[in-house]
N, C-alpha and C positions, 0 to 999 in steps of 0.2 A: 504494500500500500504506500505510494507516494506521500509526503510530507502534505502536501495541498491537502490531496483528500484527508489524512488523518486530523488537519486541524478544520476543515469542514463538518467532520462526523464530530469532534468533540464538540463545536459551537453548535450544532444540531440539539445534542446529547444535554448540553450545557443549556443550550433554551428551555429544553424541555423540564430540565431540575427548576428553572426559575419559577415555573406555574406550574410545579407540583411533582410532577414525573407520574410515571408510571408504579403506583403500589403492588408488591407484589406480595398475593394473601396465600396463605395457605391451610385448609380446612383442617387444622391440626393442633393438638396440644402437648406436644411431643416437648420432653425434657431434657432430648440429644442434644447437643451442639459440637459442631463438630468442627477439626479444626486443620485448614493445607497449607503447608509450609510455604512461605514467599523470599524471594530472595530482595535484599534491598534497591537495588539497581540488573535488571535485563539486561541494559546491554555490557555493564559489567558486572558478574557474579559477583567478583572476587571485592569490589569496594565495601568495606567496615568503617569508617570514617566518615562523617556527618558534621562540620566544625569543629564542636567540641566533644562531641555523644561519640560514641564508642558504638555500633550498629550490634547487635548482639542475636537477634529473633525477630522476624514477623511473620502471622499468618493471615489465614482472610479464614473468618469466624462465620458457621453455617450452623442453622434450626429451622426443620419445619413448623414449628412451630408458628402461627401467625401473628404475633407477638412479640417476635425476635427484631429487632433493627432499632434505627433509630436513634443510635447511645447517644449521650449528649450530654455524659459526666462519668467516672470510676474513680472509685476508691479503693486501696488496696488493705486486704488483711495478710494475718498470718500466714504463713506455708504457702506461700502463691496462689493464694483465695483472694479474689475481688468480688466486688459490689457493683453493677453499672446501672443506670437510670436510663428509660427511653424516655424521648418526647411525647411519648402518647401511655405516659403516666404507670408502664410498667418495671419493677425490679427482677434483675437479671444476677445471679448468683453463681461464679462459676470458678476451678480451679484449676490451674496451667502445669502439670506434669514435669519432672523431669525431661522426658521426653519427649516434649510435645504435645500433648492429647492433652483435652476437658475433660473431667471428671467432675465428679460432686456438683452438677447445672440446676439452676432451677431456675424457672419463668413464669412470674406471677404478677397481679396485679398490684398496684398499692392502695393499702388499708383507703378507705371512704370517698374513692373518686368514681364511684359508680352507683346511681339510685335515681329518682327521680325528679330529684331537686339537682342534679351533676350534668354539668356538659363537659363535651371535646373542650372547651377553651379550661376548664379548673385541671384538666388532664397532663396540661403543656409543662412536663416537667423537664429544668436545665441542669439546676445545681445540685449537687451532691454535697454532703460537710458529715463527717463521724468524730465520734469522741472515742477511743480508744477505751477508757474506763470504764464508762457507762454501757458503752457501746449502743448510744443514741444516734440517730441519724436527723439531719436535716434536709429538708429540699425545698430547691427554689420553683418558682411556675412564674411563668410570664405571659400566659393567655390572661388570664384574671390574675393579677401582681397579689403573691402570697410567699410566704414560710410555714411548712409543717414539718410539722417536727413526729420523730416516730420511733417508738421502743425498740429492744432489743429486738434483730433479725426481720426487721421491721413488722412485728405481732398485731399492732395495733396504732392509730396516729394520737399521738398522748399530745397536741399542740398545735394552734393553728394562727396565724396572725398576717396581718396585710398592712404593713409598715405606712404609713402616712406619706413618708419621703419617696415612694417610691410610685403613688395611683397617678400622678400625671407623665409617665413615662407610655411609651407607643405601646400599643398591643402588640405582642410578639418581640419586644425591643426591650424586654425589662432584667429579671436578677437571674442572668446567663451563670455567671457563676459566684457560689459561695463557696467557701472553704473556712476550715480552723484550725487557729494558731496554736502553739501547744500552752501560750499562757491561761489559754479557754479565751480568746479575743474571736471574733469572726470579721470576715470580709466580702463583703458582695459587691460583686462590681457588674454593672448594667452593661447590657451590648449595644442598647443604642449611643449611638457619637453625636459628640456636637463640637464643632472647627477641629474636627480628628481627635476626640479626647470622650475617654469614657466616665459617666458619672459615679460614684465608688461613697462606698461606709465600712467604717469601723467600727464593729458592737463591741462594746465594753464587755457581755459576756452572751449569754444564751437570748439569738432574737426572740425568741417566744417571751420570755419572762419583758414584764412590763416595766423593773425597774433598773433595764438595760437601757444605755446611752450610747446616742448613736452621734458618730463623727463625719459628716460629710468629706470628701478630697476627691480628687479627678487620677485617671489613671488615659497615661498615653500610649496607647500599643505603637507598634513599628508603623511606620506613612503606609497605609493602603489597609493595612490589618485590621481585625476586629480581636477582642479575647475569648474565649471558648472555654476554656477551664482554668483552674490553678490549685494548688497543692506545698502543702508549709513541709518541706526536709528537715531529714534529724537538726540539721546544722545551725535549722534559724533561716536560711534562706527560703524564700518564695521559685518557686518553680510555674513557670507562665505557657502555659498554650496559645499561640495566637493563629487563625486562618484568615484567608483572603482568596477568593476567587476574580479570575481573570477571561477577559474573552479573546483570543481562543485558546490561553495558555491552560486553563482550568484552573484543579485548586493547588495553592498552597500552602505549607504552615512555616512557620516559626518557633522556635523554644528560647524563651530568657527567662533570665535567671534576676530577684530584687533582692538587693542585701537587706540582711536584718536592719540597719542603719537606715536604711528607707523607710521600714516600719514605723522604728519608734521615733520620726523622724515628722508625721503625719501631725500636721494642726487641719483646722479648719479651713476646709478649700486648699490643700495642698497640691502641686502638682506631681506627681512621683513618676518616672517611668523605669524600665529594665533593660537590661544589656542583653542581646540576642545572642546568642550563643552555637546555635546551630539553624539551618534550613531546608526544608525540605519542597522540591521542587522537582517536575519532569524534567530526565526518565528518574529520576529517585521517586520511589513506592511512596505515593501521597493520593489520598482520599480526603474528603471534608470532615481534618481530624476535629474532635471535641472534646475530649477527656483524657487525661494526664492523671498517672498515680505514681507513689514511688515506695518502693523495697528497698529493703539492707541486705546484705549477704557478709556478716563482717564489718569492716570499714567502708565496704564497697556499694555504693550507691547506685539504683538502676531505676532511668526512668520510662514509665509505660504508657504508649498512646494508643487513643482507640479511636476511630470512626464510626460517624453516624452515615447510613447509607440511604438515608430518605426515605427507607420502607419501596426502593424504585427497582427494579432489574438491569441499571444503568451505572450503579456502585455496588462498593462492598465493606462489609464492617470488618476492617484493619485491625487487627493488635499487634501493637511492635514492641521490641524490648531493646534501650541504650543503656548503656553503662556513663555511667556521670562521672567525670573526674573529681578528685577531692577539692584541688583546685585548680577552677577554670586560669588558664592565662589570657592575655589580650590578644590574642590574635583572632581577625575577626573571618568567623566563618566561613561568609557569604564569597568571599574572594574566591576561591578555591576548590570551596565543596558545595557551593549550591550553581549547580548552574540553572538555568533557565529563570532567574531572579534579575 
């Protein structure tokens, strides 16, 4: 297939994801997921090197299940068990082998988004946030702009609240991603932009409780970018997802990294942004990543992306595994290891 035609089919491809795409259902409640090894770059095998990420694993993640796609947040537990969130408000439980394979999967819905006072819009789940101790969950929705909150293994939703600072924000354009700090702080930052700068808060502790105090400050992804997930490292630093879709290049992502020093660094209306650190770009394996988690092995830090496939037969839910250096140096990525940026 000539270059022409293949950047014609993607802008085809790429229209059709704009109004909607093709969903692809399947009459099934099947608890498989199953999971084909992918190489980082086709046309060369052999590249491991991403800027700073270390290329380690990826595969393209499959369930018949109809309820499978979508991710749009992960969080990582113990033994290489995560947690992933769709946009159409289901949790997705699943474990990554030594060797490869999913085991221990489960596909369910989440506790109270179904009855007859519930639509599709209270469904539109983005953010993902867990507390290790309690092991409580939060999630964000930005069809109707909400936080719930929800017990161990997600049993029941123990918490519900629709932040004041956040109801005039666009339908679909609201609390993309939450995550928590390990001082028990949280951070939500919005995905709609205004002059290329996302609108962002700091909760003093658990959004749901009422005598939590909230910090306004703006957050800058990279020019063109939006943010899509984030995740606090053992270390204190912020680990940032960022996409961007192009026409006819398709999608891209971004990973940077925010120093602790950024954090405690936030007054009211701060502007803060992050160092990018790696790129990913055609031919390097990139889908419309969303969700970013991270594991230890040791001192050795590994960070994990996932893609949302639209629920279309035109993507695929990605998971990839990099290894994080302990510490990053200056040299900047994009030189070198991203092409097509």
């Amino acid at each position: 297939m000539s270059a022409k035609v293949k950047r014609l089919t993607l802008t085809i491809a790429l229209a059709a994801l704009a109004v909607g795409g093709v969903r692809t259902i399947y009459p099934s409640s099947s608890q498989i997921i199953t999971a084909r090894p992918l190489a980082l770059n086709t046309d060369n095998p052999a590249q491991k090197q991403v800027g700073m990420l270390e290329f380690v694993a990826a595969w393209e993640l499959r369930s018949r299940n109809e309820n499978f796609g979508g991710v749009s947040a992960l969080i990582a537990l113990a033994d290489n068990r995560f947690v992933a969130i769709s946009d159409a408000g289901t949790v997705i439980h699943f474990r990554v082998t030594d060797d490869g394979r999913i085991d221990r999967a489960t596909i369910a819905p989440l506790p109270n988004l179904h009855g007859p006072n519930v639509s599709y819009k209270d469904r539109d789940s983005e953010g993902l946030a867990y507390d290790p101790d309690s092991g409580q969950y939060w999630v964000s929705f930005e069809g109707k702009h909400a936080i719930r909150r929800y017990s161990k293994s997600f049993a029941q939703q123990t918490g519900l609240v629709r932040p004041s600072v956040m109801q005039d924000l666009p339908r679909n354009k609201g609390a993309e991603t939450i995550f928590r700090l390990q001082d028990g702080r949280f951070i939500i930052i919005a995905e709609s932009l205004e002059d290329d700068i996302h609108s962002a808060w700091i909760f003093s502790g658990d959004p749901i409780e009422s005598t939590t105090t909230k910090t306004p400050f703006q957050f800058r992804p990279p020019p063109g970018y939006r943010v899509t997930d984030a995740v606090a490292l053992p270390d204190g630093r912020i680990a940032i997802l960022n996409r961007a879709v192009r026409f006819p290049s398709g999608f891209t992502a971004k990973v940077s990294l925010l120093s602790p020093e950024s954090i405690k660094g936030i007054r009211h209306e701060s502007v803060i942004s992050a160092e990018v650190i790696a790129a990913l770009s055609s031919p390097l394996r990139v889908d419309n990543m969303e969700g970013i988690a991270v594991t230890n092995q040791g001192n050795k830090l590994f960070l994990w992306l996932i893609s949302d496939n639209n629920f279309t037969v035109l993507q695929q839910t990605i998971l990839m595994k990099f290894r994080l250096p302990d510490q990053p140096d200056s040299k900047k990525p994009e030189a070198s290891n991203a092409p097509g940026l």
